[in-house]
C-alpha positions in Angstrom: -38.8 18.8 34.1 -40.8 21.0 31.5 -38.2 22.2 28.8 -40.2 25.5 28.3 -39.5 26.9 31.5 -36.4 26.7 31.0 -35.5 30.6 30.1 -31.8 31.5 28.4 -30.4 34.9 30.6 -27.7 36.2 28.8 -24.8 37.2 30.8 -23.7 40.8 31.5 -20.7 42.0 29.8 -18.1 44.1 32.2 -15.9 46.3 31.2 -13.6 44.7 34.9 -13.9 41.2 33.4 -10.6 39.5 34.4 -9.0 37.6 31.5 -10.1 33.9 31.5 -6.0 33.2 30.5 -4.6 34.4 33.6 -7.2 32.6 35.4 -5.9 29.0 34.3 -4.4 26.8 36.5 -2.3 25.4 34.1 -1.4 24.4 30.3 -1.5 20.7 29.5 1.7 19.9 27.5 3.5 16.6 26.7 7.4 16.0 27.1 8.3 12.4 25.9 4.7 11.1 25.1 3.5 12.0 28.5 1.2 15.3 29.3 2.0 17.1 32.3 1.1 20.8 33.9 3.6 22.6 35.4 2.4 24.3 38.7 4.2 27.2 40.4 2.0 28.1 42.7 -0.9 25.9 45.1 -4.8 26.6 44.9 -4.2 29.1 47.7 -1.7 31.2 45.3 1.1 30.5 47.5 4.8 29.4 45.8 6.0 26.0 46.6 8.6 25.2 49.2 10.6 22.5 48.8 11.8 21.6 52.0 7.9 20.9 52.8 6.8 19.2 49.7 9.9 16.9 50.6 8.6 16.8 54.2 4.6 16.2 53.0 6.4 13.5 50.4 8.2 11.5 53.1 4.6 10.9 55.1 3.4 10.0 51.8 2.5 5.6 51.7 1.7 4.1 48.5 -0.2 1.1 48.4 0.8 -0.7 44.9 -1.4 -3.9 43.2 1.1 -6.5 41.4 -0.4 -8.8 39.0 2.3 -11.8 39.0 0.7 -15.0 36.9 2.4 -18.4 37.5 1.2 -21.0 34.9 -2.2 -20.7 34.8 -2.9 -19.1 38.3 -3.2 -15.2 38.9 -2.0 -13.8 42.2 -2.1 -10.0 43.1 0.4 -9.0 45.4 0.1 -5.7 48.0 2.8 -3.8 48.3 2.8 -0.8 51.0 5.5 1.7 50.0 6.7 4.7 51.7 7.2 8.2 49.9 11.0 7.7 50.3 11.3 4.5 48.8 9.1 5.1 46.1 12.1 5.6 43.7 13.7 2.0 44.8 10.2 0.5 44.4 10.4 1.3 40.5 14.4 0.6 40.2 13.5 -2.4 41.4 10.6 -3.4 39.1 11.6 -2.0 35.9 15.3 -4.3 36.2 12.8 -6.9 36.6 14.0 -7.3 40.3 10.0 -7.5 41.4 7.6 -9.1 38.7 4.8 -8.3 37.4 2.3 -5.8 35.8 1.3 -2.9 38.1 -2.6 -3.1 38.5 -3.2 0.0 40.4 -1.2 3.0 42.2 -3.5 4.6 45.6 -1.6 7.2 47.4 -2.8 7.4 51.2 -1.9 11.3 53.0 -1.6 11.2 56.4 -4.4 12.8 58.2 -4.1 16.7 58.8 -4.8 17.5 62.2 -6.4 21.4 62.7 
């Protein structure tokens, strides 16, 4: 592509333009070394309800990828975890109960029908 037709516009200034700070999703902050956003409201502007995010949780399956090594051989384990037992999955690794390093986290949402 030839740089010089390349031609800088500049933008019209309005008088209406809406404040680029109330049009922000959200504020990365951190709490405990770990960043986070805090969302009131979906893309759609619509508050959330927690009966269906528990509802839209439960359909929820997690697959999880479990590096175990025993001597000098590597294995990954699979596990497929439900949104409700999610929660018991960690308990369960973090006393040591399951072994291993967790490789990867791939949520799967079931299919929304129209």
């Amino acid at each position: 592509m030839n740089d010089e037709k390349i031609k800088q516009f500049q933008t019209r200034k309005s008088k209406n333009r809406p404040n680029p700070s109330k049009n922000k999703l959200a504020e990365i902050k951190t709490f405990l070394g770990f960043e986070y956003v805090k969302l009131k409201k979906d893309i759609n502007r619509i508050r959330f309800n927690e009966k269906s995010l528990r509802e839209f949780s439960c359909g929820l399956k997690y697959n999880i990828s479990v590096m175990r090594k025993n001597g000098e051989e590597v294995s990954l384990y699979q596990y497929f975890i439900s949104g409700s037992e999610l929660k018991r999955f960690f308990e369960a690794h973090i006393s040591g109960a399951l072994e291993g390093e967790i490789i990867q986290i791939e949520k799967f949402a079931p299919e929304i029908l129209a």
